[in-house]
C-alpha positions in Angstrom: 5.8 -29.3 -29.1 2.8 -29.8 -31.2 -0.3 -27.7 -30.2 -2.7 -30.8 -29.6 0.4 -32.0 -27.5 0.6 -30.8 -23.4 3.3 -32.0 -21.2 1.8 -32.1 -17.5 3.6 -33.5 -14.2 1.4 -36.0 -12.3 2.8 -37.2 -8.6 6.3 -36.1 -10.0 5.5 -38.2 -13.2 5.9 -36.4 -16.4 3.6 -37.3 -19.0 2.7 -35.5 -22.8 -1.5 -35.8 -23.5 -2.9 -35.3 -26.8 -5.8 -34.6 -28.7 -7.7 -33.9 -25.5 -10.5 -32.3 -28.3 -10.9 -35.3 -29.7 -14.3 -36.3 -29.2 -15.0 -40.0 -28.3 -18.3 -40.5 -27.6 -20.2 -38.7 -30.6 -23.4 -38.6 -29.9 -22.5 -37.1 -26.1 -19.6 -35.1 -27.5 -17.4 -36.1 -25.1 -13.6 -35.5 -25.2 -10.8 -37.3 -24.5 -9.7 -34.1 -22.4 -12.9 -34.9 -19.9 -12.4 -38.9 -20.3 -8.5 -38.0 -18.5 -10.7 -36.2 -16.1 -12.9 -38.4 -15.5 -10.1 -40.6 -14.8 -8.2 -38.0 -12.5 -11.3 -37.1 -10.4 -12.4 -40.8 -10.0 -8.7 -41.8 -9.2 -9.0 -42.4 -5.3 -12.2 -44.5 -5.4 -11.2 -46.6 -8.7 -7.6 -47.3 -7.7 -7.9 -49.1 -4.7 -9.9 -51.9 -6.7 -7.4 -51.8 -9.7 -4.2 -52.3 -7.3 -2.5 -55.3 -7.5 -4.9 -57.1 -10.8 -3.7 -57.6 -14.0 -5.5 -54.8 -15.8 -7.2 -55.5 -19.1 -8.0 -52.5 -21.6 -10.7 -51.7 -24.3 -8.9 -49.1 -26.1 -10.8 -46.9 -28.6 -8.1 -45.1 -30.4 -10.7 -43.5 -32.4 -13.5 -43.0 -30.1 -16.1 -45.6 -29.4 -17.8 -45.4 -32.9 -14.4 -46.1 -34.7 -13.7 -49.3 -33.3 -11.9 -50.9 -31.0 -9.0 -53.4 -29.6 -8.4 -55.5 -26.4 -5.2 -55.2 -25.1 -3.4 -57.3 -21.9 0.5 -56.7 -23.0 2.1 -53.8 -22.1 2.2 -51.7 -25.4 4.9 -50.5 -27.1 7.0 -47.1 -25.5 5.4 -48.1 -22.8 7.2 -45.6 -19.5 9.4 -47.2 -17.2 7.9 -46.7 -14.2 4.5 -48.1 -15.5 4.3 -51.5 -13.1 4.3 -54.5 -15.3 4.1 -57.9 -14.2 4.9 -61.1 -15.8 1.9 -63.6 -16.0 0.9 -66.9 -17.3 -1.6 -66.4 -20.3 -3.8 -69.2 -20.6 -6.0 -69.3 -23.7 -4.1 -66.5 -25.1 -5.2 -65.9 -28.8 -1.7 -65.3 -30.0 -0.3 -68.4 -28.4 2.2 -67.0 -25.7 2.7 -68.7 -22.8 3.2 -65.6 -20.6 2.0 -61.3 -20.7 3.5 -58.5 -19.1 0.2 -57.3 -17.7 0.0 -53.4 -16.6 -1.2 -53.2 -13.0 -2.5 -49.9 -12.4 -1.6 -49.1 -9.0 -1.2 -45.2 -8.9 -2.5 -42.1 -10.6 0.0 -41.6 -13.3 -0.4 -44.5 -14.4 -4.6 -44.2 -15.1 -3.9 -40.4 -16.9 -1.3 -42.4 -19.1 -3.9 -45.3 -19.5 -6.8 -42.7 -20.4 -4.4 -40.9 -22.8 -4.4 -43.7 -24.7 -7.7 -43.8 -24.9 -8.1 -47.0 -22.5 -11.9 -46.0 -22.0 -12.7 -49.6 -20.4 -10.8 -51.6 -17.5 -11.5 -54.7 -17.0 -10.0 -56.9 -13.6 -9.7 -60.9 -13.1 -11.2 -61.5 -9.4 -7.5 -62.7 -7.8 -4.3 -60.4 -6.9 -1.2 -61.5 -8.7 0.0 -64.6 -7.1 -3.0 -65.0 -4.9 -6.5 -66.8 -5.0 -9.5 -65.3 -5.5 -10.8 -62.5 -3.0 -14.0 -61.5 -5.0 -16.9 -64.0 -6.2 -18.4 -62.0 -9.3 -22.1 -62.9 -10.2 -22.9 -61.6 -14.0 -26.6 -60.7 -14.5 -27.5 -60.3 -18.0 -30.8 -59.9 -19.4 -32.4 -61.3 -22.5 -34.6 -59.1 -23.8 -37.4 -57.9 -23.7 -36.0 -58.7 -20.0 -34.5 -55.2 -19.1 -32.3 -54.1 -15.7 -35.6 -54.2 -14.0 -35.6 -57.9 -14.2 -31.8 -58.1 -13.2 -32.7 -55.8 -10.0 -34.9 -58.6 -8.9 -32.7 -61.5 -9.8 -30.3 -59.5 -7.7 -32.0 -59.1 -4.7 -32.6 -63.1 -4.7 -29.1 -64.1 -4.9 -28.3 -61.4 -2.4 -31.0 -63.2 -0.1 -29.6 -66.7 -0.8 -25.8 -66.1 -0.6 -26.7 -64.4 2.8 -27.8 -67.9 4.1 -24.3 -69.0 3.7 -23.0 -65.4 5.7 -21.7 -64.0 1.9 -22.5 -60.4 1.7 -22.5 -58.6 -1.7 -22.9 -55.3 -3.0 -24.4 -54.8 -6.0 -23.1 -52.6 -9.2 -24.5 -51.8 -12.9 -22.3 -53.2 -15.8 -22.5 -49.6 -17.6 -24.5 -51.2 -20.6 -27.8 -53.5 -20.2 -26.1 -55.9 -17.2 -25.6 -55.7 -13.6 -22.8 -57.7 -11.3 -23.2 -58.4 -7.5 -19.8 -58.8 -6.2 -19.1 -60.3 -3.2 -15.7 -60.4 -0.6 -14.2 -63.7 0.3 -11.4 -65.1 2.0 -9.0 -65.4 -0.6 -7.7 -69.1 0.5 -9.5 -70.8 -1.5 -9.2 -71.8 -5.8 -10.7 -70.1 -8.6 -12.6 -73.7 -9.4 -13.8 -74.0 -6.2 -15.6 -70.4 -6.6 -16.9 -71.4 -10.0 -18.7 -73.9 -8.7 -20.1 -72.3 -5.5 -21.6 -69.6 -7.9 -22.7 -72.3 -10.7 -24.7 -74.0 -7.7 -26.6 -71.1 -6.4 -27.2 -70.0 -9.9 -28.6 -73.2 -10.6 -30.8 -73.6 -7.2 -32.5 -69.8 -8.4 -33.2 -71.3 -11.4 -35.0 -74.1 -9.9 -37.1 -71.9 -8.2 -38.1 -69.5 -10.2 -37.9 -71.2 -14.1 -39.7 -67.6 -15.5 -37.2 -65.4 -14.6 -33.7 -67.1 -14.1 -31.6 -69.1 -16.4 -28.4 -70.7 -15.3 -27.5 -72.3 -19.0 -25.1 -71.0 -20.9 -27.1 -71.4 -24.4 -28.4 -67.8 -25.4 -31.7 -69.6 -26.9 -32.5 -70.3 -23.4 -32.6 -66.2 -22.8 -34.8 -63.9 -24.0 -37.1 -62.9 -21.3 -35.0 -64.1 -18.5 -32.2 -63.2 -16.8 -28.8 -65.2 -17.2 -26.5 -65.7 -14.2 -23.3 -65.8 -15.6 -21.7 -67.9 -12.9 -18.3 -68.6 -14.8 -17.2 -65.2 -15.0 -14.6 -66.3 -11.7 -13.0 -68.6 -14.5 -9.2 -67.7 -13.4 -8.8 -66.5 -17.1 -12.2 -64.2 -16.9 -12.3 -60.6 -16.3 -15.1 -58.5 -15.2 -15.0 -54.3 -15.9 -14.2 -52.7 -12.8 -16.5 -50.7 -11.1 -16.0 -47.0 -11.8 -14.4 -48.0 -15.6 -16.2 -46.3 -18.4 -17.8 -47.8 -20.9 -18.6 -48.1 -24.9 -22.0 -46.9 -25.1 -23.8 -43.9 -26.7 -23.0 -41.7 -23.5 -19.5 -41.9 -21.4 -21.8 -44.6 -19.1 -19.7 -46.0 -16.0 -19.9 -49.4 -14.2 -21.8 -47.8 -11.1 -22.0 -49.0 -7.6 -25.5 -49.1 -6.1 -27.1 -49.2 -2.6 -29.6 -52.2 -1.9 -32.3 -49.5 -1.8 -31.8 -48.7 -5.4 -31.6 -52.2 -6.2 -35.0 -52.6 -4.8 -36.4 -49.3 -6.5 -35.5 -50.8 -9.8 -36.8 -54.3 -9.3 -40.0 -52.0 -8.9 -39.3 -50.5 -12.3 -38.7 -46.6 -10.7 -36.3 -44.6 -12.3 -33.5 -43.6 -11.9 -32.2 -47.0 -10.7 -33.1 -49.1 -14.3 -31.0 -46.0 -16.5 -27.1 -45.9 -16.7 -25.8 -43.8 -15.0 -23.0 -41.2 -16.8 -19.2 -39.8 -15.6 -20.5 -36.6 -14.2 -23.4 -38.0 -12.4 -21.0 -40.6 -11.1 -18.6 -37.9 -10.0 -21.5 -36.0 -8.0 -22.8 -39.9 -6.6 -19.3 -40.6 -4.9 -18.8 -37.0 -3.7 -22.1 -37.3 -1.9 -22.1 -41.3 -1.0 -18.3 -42.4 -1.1 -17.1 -45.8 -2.5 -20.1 -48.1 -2.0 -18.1 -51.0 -2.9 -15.3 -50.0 -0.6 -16.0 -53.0 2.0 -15.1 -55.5 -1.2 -11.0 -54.4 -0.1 -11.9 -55.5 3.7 -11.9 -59.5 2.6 -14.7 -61.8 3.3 -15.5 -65.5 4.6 -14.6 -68.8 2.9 -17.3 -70.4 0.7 -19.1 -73.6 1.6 -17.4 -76.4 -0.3 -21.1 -77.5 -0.4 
């Protein structure tokens, strides 16, 4: 076997890494060998929010200055006892009618994704075959609006969607972004959800014009905060929380409490900064899966 090759058993799976020197984030210098760690270590939190969703990769074959590829279908050689599942694809680029989506259910599966340098994960907001059991509310910020100004947005839909008994739990995207995600019943379409968010994204923006912006036009942005209301589009995927992402530093999509939400609408620190792999090992060692009531299910939305 090649040197830069290692064969390792994982839950009775056997599996060959490579290049774990390989250095994907440059600037940060960190390896492939400690994004499979990162993976490994954040297993038991991530998974349970991967299992049963057709997962979506980033893949950055050559680190995440070198480029990059989406990929849905299960790639070539891929191992047998990877789960796959069959899906429709609608508005698939290449024109199929149907992917065989990986679903990342169990460890080996993650180490294999990681090996191939799947640094991002992205999830649609439904199980495979069900409806919807997450509402996803995007915050983006146009500059020179910064996270601060998302942490504020945030706490008004959290205060609004609680007048209609919806709870959420708020999470960085990993880059300049935030997402509140919120549990629901699961019984009801992914339109129907659409439209609930477009609604109280619009009523925010009613009242307060300054800061909110419920348009889709990115004219309409800079110095505001955008609600992104049709990312629970049944073909729309959000990045998990816990998935790396393609930034300077190995950043991760990082679960918050409400009282660092509130600290950054302030403008403290450390709430407004991304938070990195390791710190994000030491925050879940210390606080658990702050998102871990999302898996508990939630009410129905009003219809209106």
């Amino acid at each position: 076997m090649p040197a830069d090759r290692l064969k390792v058993d994982v839950e009775g799976r056997s599996l060959e890494l490579s290049n774990l020197d390989k250095v994907l984030y440059p600037k940060a210098g960190f390896t492939k060998g400690e994004v499979i760690d990162y993976y490994t270590r954040i297993a038991p939190v991530l998974l349970p929010h991967l299992q049963d969703r057709a997962l979506t990769r980033i893949r950055f074959p050559n680190g995440v200055d070198g480029g990059s590829f989406f990929e849905k279908n299960a790639p070539a050689a891929t191992p047998a006892w990877v789960r796959t599942e069959n899906l429709p694809a609608p508005g698939s680029s290449k024109g199929r009618e149907t992917i065989d989506y990986v679903v990342a259910d169990d460890l080996p599966t993650l180490v294999w994704l990681a090996n191939l340098a799947a640094l991002e994960l992205h999830t649609p907001q439904w199980k495979i075959g069900e409806h919807p059991d997450m509402m996803v509310v995007d915050l983006d910020p146009g500059a020179p609006a910064t996270l601060k100004q998302c942490c504020q947005v945030a706490l008004l839909m959290r205060d609004r969607l609680a007048e209609d008994g919806i709870d959420s739990y708020p999470k960085t995207s990993g880059k300049k972004g935030m997402q509140l995600c919120c549990p629901i019943a699961g019984t009801q379409d992914a339109d129907l959800v659409s439209d609930y968010a477009k609604r109280i994204a619009q009523e925010l923006e009613k009242a307060h014009p300054k800061l909110i912006v419920s348009k889709m036009a990115k004219n309409l942005r800079p110095g505001k905060v955008f609600i992104d209301w049709s990312q629970n589009n049944a073909a729309k995927t959000t990045v998990a929380p816990y998935s790396l992402r393609a930034q300077d530093v190995p950043s991760v999509s990082t679960p918050l409490t409400w009282d660092e939400v509130e600290a950054g609408a302030a403008g403290k620190r450390p709430s407004t900064k991304p938070y990195t792999a390791p710190e994000v090992l030491k925050r879940v060692e210390k606080q658990g899966d702050l998102l871990a009531p999302l898996l508990d299910g939630g009410p129905e939305l009003p219809a209106r």
